[in-house]
MISE-521563 format. One record per atom (N, C-alpha, C): x, y, z. Coordinates in steps of 0.05 Angstrom, whole numbers, plus 32768, in hexadecimal, padded with zeros to 4 digits. Atoms other than C-alpha are relative to their C-alpha. Layout:
N
XYZ ...
***
This chain:
419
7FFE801D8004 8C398A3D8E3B 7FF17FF87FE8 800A8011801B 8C298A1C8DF7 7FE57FEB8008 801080157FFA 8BE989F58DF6 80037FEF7FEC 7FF8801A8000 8BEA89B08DEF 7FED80047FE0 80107FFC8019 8BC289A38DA9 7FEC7FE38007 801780187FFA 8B8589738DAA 80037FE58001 7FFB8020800D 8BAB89398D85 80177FF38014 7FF2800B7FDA 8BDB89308DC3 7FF680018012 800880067FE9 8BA9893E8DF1 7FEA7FE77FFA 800780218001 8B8589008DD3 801D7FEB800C 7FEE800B7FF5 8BC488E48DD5 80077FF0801A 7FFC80057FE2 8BCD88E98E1C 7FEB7FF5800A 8016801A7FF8 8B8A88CF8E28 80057FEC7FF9 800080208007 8B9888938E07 80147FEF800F 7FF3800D7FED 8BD988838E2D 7FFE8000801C 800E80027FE6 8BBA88958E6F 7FEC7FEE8002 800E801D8004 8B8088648E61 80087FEE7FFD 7FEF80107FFF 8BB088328E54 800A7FFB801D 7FF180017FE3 8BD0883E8E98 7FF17FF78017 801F7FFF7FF2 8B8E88468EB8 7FF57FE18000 7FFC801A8008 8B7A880A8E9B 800B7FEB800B 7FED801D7FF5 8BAF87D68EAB 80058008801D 800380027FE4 8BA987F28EF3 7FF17FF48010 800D800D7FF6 8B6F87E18F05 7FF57FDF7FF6 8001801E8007 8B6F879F8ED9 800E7FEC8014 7FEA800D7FF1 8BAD87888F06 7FF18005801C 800F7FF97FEB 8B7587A08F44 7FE17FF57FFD 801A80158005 8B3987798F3B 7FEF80078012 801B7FFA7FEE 8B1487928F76 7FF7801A7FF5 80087FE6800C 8B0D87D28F53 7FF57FFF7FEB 7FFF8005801D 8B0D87C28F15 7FE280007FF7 80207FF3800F 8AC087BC8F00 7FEF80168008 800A7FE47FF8 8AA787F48F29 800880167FF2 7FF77FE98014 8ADB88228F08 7FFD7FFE7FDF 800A8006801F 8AD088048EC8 7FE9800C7FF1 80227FFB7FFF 8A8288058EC5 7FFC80208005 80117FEC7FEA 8A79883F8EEF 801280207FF5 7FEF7FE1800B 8AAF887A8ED7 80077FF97FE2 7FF78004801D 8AD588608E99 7FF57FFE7FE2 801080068016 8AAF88478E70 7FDD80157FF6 80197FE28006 8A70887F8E79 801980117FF0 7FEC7FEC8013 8AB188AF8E67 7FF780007FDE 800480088018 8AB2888E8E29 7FEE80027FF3 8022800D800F 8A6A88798E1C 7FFB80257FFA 80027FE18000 8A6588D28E21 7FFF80057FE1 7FF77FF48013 8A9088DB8DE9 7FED7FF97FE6 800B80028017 8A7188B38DBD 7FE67FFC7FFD 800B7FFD8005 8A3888C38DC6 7FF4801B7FF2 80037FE8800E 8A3689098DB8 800C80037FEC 7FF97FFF8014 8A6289008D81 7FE07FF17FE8 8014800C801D 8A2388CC8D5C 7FEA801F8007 800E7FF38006 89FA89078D74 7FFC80187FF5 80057FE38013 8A0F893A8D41 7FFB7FED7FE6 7FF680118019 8A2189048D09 7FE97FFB7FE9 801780058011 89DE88F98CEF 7FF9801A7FF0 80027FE7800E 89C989408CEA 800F800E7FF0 7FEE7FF8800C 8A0889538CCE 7FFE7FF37FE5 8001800C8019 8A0489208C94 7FEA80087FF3 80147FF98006 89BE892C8C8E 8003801F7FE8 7FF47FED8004 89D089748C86 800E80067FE3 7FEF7FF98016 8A09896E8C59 7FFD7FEF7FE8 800C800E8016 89F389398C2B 7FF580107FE9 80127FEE800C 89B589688C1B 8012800F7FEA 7FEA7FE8800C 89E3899E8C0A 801A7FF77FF0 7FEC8006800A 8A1789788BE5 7FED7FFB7FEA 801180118024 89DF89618BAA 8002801A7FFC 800A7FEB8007 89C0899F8BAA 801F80147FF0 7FE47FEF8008 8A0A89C38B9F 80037FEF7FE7 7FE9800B801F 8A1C89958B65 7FEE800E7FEB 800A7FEB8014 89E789C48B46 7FEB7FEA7FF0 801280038012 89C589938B19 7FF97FD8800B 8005801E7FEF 89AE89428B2E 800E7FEB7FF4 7FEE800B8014 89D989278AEB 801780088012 7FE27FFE7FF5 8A1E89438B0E 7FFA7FED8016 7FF880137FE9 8A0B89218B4C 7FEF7FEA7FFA 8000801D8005 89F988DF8B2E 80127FF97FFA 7FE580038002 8A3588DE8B0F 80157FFD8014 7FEF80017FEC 8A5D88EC8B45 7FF67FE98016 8006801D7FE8 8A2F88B38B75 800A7FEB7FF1 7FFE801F8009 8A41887E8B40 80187FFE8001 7FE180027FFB 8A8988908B48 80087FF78019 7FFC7FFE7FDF 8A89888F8B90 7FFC7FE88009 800480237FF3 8A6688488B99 80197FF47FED 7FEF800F8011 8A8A882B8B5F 802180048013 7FE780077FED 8ACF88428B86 7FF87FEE801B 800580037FE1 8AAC882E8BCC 7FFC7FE27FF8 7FFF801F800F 8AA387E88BAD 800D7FEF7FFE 7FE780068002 8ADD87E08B8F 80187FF98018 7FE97FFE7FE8 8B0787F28BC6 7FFC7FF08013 8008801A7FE6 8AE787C78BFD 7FFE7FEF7FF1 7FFA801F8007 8AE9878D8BCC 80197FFB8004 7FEE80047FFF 8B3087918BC8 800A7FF8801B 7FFA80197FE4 8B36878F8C0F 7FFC7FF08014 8007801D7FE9 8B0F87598C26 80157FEB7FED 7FF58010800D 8B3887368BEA 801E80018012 7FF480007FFD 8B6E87558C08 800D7FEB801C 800180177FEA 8B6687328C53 80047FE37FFC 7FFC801C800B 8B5286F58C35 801D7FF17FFB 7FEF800B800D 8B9B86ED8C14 800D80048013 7FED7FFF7FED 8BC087048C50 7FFD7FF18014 8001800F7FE7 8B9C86D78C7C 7FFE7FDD7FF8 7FF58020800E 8BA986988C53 801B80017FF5 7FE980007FFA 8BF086B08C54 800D7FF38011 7FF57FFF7FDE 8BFF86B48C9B 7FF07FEB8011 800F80157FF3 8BCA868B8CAF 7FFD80058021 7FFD7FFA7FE4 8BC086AB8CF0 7FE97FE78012 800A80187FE8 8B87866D8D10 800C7FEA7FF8 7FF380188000 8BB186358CF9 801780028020 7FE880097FEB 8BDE86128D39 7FEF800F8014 800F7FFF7FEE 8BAD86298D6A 7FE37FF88008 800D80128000 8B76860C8D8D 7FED8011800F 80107FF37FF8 8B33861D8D94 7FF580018012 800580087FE0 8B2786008DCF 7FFB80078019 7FFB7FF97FE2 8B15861A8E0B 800880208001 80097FE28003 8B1586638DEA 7FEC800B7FF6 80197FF38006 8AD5867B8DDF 7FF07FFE8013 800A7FFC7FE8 8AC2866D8E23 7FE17FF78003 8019800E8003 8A8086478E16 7FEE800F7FF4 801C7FEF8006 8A5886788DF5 7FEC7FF27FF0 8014800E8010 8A3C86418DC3 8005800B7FE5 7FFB7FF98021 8A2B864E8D77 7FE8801E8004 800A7FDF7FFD 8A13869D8D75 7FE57FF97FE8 801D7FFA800E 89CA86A18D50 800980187FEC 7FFA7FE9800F 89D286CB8D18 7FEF7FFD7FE0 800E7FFA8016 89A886E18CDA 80147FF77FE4 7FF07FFE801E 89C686CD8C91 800280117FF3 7FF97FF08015 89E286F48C65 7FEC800A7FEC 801C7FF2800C 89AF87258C45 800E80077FE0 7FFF7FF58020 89A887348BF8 800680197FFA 80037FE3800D 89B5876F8BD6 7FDC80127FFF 80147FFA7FFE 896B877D8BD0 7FF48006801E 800F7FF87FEF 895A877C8C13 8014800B8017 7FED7FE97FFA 899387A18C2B 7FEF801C7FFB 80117FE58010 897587D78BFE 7FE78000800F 80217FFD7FF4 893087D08C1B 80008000801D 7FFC7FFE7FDC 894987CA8C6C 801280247FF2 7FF97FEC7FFF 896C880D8C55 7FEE801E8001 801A7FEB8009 892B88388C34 7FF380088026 80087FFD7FE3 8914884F8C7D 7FE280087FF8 802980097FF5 88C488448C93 800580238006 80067FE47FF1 88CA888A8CB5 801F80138004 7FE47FF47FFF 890588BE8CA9 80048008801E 7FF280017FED 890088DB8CF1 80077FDE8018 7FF9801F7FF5 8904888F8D07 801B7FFC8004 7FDF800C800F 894488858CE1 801180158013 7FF17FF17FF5 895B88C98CFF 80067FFF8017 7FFD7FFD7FE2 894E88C18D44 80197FDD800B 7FF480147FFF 896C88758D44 801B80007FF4 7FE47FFC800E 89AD888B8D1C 80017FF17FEF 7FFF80168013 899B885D8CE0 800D800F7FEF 7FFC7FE9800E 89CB88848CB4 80007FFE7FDF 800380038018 89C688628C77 7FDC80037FF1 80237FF68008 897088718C76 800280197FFF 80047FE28002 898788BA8C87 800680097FEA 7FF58002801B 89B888B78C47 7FEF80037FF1 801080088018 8984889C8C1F 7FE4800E7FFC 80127FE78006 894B88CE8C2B 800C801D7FFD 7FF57FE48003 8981890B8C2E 800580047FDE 7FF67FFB8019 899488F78BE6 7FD97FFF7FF0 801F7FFD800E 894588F08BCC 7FFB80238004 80097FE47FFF 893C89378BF3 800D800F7FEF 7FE47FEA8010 897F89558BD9 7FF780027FDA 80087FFD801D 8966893F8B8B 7FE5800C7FF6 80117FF28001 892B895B8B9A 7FF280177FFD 7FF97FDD7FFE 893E899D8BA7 8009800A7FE6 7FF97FF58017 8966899C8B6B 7FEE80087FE6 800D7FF5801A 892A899A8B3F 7FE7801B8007 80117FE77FF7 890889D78B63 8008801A7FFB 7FF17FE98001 89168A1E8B54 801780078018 7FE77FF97FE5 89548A3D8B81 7FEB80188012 80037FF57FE9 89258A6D8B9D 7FEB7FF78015 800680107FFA 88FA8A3A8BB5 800E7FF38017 7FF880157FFE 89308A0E8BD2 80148014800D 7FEB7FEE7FE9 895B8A4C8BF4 7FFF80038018 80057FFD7FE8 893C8A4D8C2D 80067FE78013 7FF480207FF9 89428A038C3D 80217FFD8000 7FE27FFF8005 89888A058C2F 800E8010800F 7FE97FF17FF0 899B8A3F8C51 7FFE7FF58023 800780077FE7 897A8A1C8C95 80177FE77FFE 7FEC80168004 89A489DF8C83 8012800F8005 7FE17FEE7FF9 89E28A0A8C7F 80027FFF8018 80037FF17FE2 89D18A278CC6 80047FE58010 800180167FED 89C689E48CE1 80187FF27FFE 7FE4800B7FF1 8A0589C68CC9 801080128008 7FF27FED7FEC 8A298A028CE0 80017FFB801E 800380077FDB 8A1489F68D24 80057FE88005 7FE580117FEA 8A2489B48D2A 80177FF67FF6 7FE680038003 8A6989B98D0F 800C800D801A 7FF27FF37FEE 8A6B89EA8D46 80047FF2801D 800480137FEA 8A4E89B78D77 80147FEC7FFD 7FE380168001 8A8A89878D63 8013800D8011 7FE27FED7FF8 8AC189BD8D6E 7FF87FF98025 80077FFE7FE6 8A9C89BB8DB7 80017FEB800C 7FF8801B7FFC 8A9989718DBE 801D7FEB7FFA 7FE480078012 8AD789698DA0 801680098024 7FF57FFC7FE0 8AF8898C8DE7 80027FE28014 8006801C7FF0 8AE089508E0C 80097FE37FF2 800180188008 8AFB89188DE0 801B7FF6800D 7FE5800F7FE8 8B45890B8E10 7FED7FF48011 800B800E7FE8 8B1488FA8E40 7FF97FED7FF7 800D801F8005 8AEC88D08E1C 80147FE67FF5 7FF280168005 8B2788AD8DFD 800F7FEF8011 7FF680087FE6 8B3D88A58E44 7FF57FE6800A 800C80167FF4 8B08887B8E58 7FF37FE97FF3 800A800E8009 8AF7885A8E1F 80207FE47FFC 7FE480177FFA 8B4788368E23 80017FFE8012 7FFB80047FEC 8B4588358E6A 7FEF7FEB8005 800A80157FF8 8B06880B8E6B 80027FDE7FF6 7FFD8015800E 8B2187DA8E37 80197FF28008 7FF080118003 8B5B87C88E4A 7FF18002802A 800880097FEE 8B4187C98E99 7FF47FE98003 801080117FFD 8B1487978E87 80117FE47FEF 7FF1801C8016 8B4187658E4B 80197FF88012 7FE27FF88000 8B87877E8E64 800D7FEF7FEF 7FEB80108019 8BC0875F8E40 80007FE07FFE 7FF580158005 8BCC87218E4C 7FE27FE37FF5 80138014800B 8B8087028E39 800380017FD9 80017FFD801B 8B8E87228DFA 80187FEB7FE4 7FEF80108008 8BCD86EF8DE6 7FFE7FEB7FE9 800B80148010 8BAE86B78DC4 7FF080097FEA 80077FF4801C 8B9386E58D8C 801080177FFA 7FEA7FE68015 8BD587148D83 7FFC7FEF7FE5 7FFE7FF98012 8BDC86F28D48 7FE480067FF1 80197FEC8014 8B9687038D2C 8009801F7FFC 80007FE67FFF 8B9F87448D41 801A800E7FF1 7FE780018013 8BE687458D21 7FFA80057FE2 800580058018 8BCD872E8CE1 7FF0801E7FF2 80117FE5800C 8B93876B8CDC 8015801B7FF7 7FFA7FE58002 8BBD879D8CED 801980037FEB 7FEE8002800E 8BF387828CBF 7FF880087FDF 800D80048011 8BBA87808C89 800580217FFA 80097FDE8002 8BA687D08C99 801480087FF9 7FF07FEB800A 8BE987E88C96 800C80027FD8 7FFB80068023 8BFC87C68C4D 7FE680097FF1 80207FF78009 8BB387D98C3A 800C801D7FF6 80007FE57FFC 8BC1881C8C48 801A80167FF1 7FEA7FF98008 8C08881F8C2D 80097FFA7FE3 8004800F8014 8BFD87F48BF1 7FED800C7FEE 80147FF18014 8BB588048BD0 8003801B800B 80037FE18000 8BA6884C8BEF 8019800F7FF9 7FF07FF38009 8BEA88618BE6 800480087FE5 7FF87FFF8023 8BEA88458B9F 7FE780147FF1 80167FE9800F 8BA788678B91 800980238007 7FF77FE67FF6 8BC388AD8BB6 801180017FE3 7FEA7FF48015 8BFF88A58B84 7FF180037FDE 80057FFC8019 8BD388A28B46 7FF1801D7FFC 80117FE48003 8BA688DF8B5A 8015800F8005 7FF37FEA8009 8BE689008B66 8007800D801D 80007FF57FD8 8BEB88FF8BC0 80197FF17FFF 7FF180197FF6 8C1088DA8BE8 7FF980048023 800F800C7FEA 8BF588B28C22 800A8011801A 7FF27FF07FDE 8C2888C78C58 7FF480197FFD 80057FE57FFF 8C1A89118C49 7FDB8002800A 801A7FFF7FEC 8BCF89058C58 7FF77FF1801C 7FFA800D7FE0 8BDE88D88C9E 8006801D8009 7FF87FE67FF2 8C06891B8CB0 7FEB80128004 801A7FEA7FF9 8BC6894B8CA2 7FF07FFD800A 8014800A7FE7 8B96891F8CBA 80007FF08014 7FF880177FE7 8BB789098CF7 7FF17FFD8018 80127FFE7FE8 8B8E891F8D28 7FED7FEC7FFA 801380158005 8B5188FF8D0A 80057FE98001 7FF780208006 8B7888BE8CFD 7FFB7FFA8020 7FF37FFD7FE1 8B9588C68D46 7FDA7FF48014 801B7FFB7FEE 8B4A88CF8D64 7FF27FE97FF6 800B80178006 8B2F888F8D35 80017FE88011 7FF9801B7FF0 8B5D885E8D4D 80048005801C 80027FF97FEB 8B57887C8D97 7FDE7FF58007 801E80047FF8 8B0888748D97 7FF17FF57FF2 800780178010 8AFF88418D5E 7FE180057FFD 80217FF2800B 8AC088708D44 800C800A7FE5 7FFE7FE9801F 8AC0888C8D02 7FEC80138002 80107FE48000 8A8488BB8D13 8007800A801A 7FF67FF47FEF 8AB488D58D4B 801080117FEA 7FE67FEF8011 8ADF88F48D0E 7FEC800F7FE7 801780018022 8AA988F78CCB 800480278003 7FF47FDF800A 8AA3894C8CE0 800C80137FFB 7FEB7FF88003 8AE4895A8CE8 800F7FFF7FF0 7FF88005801B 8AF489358CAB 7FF7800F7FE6 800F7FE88014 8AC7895B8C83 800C80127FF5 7FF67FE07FFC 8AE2899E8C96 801A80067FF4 7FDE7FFE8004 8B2D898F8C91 7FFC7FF97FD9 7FF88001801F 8B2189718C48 7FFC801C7FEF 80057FEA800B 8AFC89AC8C33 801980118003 7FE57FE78001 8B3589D98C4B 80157FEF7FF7 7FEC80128013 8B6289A08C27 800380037FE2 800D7FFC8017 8B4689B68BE6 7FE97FF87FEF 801E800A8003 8B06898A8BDB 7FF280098003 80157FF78005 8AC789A48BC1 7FF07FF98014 800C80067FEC 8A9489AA8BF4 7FE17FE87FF6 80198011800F 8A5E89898BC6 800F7FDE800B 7FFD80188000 8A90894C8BBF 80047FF58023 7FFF7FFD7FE4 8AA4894D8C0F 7FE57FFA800C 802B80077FF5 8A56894F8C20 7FF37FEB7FF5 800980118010 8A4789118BF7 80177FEA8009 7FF180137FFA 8A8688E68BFC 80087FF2801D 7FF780047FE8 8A9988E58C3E 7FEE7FEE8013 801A7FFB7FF0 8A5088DF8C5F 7FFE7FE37FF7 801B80198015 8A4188A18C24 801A7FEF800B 7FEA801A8001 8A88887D8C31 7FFD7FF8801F 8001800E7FF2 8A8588798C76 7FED7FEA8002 800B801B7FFC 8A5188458C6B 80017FF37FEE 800180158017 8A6488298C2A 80227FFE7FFA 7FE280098004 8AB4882E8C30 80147FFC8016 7FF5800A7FE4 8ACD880C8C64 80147FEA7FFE 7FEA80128008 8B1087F38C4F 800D7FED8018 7FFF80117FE5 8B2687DD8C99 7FEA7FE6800A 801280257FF4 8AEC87AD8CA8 7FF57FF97FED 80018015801E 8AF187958C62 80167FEE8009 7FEA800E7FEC 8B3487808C7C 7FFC7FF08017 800080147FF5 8B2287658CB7 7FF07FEA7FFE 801180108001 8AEB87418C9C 800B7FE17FF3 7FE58013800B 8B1C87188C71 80137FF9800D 7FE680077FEE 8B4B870C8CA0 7FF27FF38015 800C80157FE2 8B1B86F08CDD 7FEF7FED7FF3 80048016800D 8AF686CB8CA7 800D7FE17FFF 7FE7800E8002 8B3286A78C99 80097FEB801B 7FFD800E7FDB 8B42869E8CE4 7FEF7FF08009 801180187FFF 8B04867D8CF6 80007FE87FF7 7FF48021800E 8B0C86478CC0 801D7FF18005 7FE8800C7FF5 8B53863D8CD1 7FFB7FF68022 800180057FD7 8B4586378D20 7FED7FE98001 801080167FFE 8B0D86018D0E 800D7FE17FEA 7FE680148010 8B4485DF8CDC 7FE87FF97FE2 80147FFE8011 8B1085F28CA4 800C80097FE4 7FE77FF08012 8B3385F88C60 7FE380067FE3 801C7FF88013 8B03862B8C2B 80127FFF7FEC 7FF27FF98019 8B0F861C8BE0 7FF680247FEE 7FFE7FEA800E 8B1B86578BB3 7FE580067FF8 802380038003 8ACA86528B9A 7FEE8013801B 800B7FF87FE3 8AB8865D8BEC 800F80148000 7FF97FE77FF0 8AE1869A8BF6 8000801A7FEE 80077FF3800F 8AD186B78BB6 7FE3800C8005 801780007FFE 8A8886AF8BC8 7FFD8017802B 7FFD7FF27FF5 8A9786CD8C0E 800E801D7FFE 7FFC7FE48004 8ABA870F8BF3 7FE3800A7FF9 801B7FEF8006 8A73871F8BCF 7FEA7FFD801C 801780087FED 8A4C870A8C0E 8007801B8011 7FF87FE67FF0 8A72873C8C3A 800580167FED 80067FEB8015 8A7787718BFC 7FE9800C8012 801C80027FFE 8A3287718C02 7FED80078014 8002800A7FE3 8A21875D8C4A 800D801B8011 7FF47FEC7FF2 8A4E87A08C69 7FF4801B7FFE 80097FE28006 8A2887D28C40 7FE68007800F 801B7FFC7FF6 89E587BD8C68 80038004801B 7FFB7FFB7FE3 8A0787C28CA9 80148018800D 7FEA7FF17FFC 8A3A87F78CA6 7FF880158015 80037FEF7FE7 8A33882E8CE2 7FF67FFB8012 8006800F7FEC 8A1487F88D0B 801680038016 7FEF7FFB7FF4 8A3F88028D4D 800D7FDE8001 7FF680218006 8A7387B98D45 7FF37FF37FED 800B80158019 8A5187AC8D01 80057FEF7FF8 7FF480078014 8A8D87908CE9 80067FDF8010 800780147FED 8A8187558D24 7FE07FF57FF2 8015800C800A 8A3D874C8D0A 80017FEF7FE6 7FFC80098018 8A4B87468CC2 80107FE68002 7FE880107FF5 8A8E87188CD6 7FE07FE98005 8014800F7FF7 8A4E86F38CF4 7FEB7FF37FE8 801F8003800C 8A1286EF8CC2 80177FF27FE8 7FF280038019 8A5786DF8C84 80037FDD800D 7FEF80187FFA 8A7686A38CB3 7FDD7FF28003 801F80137FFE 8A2086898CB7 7FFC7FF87FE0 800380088020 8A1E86938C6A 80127FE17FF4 7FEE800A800B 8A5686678C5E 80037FE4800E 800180197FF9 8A4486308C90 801B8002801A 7FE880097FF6 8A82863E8CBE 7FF880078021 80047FF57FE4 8A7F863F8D0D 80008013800E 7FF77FEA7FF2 8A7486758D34 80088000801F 7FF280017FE6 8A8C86668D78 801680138001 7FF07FF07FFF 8AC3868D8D67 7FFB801A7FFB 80107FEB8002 8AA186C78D5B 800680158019 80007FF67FE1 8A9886D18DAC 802380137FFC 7FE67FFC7FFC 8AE386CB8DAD 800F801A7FF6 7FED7FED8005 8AF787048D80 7FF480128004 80117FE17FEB 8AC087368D9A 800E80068016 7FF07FFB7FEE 8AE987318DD1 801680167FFF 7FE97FF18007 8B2387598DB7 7FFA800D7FE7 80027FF08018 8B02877E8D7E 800A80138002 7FFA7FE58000 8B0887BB8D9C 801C80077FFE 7FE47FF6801B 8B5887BB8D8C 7FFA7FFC7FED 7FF97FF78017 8B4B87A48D4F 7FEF80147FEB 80107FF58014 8B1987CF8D3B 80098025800C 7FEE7FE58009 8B4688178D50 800A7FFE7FE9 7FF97FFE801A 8B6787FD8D14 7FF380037FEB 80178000801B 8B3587ED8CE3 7FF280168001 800C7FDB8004 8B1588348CF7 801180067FFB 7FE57FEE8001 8B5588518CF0 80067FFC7FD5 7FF88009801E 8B5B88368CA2 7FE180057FEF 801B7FF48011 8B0B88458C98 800A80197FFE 800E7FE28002 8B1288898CAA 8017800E7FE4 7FEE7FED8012 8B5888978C84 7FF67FED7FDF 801680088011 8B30886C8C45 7FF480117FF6 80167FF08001 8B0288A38C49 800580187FFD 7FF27FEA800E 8B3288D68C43 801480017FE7 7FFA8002801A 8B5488BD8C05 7FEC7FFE7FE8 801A80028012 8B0A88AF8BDF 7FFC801C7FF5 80077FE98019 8AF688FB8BCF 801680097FF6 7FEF7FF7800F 8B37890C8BC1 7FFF7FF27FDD 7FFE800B801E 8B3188D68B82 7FE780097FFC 80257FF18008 8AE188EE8B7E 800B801F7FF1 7FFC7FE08006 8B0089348B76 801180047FE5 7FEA80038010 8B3589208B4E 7FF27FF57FDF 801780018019 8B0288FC8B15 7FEF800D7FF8 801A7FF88006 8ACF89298B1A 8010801F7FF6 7FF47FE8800A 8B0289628B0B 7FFE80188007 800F7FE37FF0 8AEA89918B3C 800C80188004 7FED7FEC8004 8AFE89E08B3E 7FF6800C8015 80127FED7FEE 8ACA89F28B74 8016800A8012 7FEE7FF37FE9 8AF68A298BA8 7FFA7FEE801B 800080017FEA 8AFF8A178BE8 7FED800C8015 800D7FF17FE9 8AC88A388C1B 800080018019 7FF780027FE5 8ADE8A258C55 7FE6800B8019 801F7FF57FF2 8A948A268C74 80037FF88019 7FFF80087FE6 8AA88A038CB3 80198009800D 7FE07FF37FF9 8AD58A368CCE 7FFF7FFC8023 800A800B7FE3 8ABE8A248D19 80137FE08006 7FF680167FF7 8AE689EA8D19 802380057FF5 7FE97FEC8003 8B248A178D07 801D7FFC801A 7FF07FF47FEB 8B388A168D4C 800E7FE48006 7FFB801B7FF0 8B4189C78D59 802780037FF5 
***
C-alpha cells in the first residue's frame, strides 16, 4: 500500500478539523470542554515544539552563514541587499493594500454598531521610532533573549558573534563551528521528528477555531476577509511573479516545490512551523548555504509581505467602518509608520494585530474595531502566513541571483530527506 505523503496527511487534518469543528460548534454543550480541553492543547503541541527548535536553529545557522561568506565585506554586502529588498518589498505591499482597499472599500455600507461587542477603546502604546526599535532589539542578556524566543536579539548577537569569528584565525574558530554544525544537525533532525506529528496538530488547531467562531459569526467581515485574500493572491501573482520572471523563475513552479511548506503555513498560520524545512529544500533548490543561513532566518522578521497586506487593507477598513475619510498626506504617513512599526514586532505571536493596533493609535483612528477583527484573524492570517512564508522563498533566490553565487549544493540537512 503506498503511503500517504505528509502534505495530504496535513491535508486531511485540516478537513477533519473543519468537520470536527462545525460539530461540535452546532453542539454547544460540548463544545468548550472539547475545545479547551483536547483541540486546542493538540494544537498548542505543535507549535510549540516547532518555536522550540527555531531559535537554536537560526541561532545556529546565522553563525555559520557569516562565517561561510569567508570574509565580513561579502556579508555586508549581501545584509545591505537583503534589507534594502526586505524594505522595498513590504513597502510595496502595505502600498499595495492601501490601494485595494480604497478600491473595494470593504467597511463602507456597514455598520459598526453592535459589532465589537463592548470591548471599549483597546489601550495601546504609539508607534515607536526607528531608534528605539533598534535599542528594544540589542538584548540586556543573550540567554534571556534565547530562552523567551526574542528572535530578533538572537539575530542580532548571532551576527556580532558570526563577524567575530570571521576576524579570528580558522583554527581558532573550527572548533566552534564544527559544534554549531552538530547542533544544527540535530535539530533539523528534531524537525523531521516533530514534523510526524503536525496532521495532528493541524487537526486541532482548525477544529478549535472554527468550534469556537463557526461560520456564520464570521459573515459580517467576509468582505474584509475577501478583500485580504484578494490582496495576497494579486500580490503574489503580480509583484513576486514579476520579480520571479526577472531573476529568471516562475512563481507557479515554486508553489509546486514548496507545496508542502505553503500547505503546512496556511494550515497552522506559523512561519516558524516551516523556516527548517524551508531552509533545506532551498539549499537542495540550488541556494548557497551561506545565502539560505542569512536570508531566510533575517526575512522572516523583516519580510513579511502578507501582514504588510493586511495591514493596509484593515487600516483602510477601520476608517471606512467609522465613515473616516484619510487624505493622501495621512496614508502616506501611515505606510512609513507600519514600514517601520512591523520590523519591531515581527515574530511576536499575532504581531500583525498589535502593530494594526499601535498604527490605527498613531494616526488618531478608533480602535474598537480592533476587538472585532481579532476575532477572525486567524483565517486571515493562514493567508498572510501563507504569502510571508512563499515571500521568503522568492528573496534568496534574488539574494543569490545578485550576489552571483556558484557555491555547490551540500545538501547538509539530509535528515529531512525523508519528509
Amino acid at each position: 500500500m503506498k503511503k500517504i505523503t505528509l502534505v495530504w496527511q496535513i491535508v486531511i487534518g485540516l478537513l477533519l478539523g473543519i468537520v470536527v469543528g462545525w460539530y461540535f460548534n452546532t453542539h454547544p454543550e460540548y463544545q468548550q470542554w472539547v475545545s479547551h480541553e483536547i483541540l486546542k492543547p493538540l494544537g498548542d503541541i505543535f507549535i510549540k515544539m516547532m518555536k522550540m527548535v527555531v531559535v537554536p536553529i537560526v541561532f545556529c545557522c546565522m553563525i555559520l552563514g557569516i562565517t561561510g561568506s569567508g570574509d565580513n565585506k561579502s556579508f555586508g554586502r549581501m545584509g545591505v541587499k537583503s534589507l534594502g529588498y526586505f524594505f522595498t518589498v513590504t513597502g510595496i505591499a502595505i502600498v499595495f493594500g492601501l490601494v485595494l482597499a480604497n478600491l473595494i472599500a470593504p467597511g463602507e455600507g456597514t455598520s459598526i454598531q453592535g459589532m465589537a461587542h463592548g470591548e471599549g477603546h483597546m489601550k495601546m502604546e504609539p508607534a515607536r521610532g526607528a531608534l528605539v526599535i533598534v535599542q528594544n532589539i540589542v538584548p540586556d542578556n543573550l540567554f534571556v533573549a534565547l530562552s523567551e524566543g526574542k528572535l530578533l536579539s538572537v539575530l542580532f548577537f548571532a551576527v556580532l558573534f558570526g563577524l567575530a569569528l570571521n576576524g579570528l584565525p580558522r583554527e581558532k574558530t573550527a572548533p566552534i563551528l564544527s559544534v554549531l554544525q552538530s547542533v544544527s544537525d540535530g535539530m533539523f533532525r528534531v524537525v523531521a521528528i516533530v514534523m510526524a506529528y503536525a496532521p495532528v496538530g493541524v487537526f486541532g488547531m482548525i477544529g478549535a477555531t472554527v468550534s469556537t467562531f463557526g461560520f456564520a459569526s464570521l459573515l459580517p467581515l467576509l468582505k474584509l476577509v475577501g478583500t485580504v485574500y484578494l490582496g495576497l493572491i494579486l500580490f503574489a501573482l503580480v509583484v513576486l511573479g514579476g520579480i520571479c520572471a526577472l531573476i529568471g523563475e516562475n512563481v507557479f513552479k515554486l508553489v509546486k516545490h514548496f507545496r508542502q511548506e505553503l500547505v503546512l503555513a496556511f494550515s497552522s498560520a506559523a512561519s516558524a512551523a516551516v523556516m527548517p524545512q524551508l531552509m533545506y529544500k532551498l539549499e537542495r533548490y540550488g541556494v548557497p548555504g551561506r545565502i539560505v543561513s542569512f536570508v531566510v532566518p533575517v526575512g522572516y522578521a523583516f519580510n513579511l509581505d502578507g501582514a504588510s497586506i493586511f495591514l493596509g487593507v484593515a487600516t483602510i477598513f477601520v476608517a471606512q467602518l467609522y465613515g473616516i475619510d484619510l487624505t493622501l498626506m495621512q496614508q502616506i504617513i501611515l505606510v512609513v509608520t507600519m514600514v517601520l512599526t512591523s520590523k519591531g514586532a515581527a515574530g511576536v505571536p499575532g504581531f500583525a494585530i498589535l502593530i494594526l493596533s499601535a498604527t490605527l493609535a498613531s494616526a488618531g483612528l478608533p480602535l474598537d474595531a480592533v476587538a472585532l477583527i481579532a476575532g477572525i484573524f486567524r483565517i486571515i492570517d493562514s493567508g498572510t502566513t501563507t504569502l510571508n512564508v512563499l515571500g521568503n522563498i522568492v528573496a534568496p533566490l534574488v539574494i543569490n541571483r545578485w550576489e552571483k553565487a556558484t557555491e555547490p549544493v551540500t545538501g547538509t540537512h539530509a535528515e529531512l530527506n525523508k519528509l
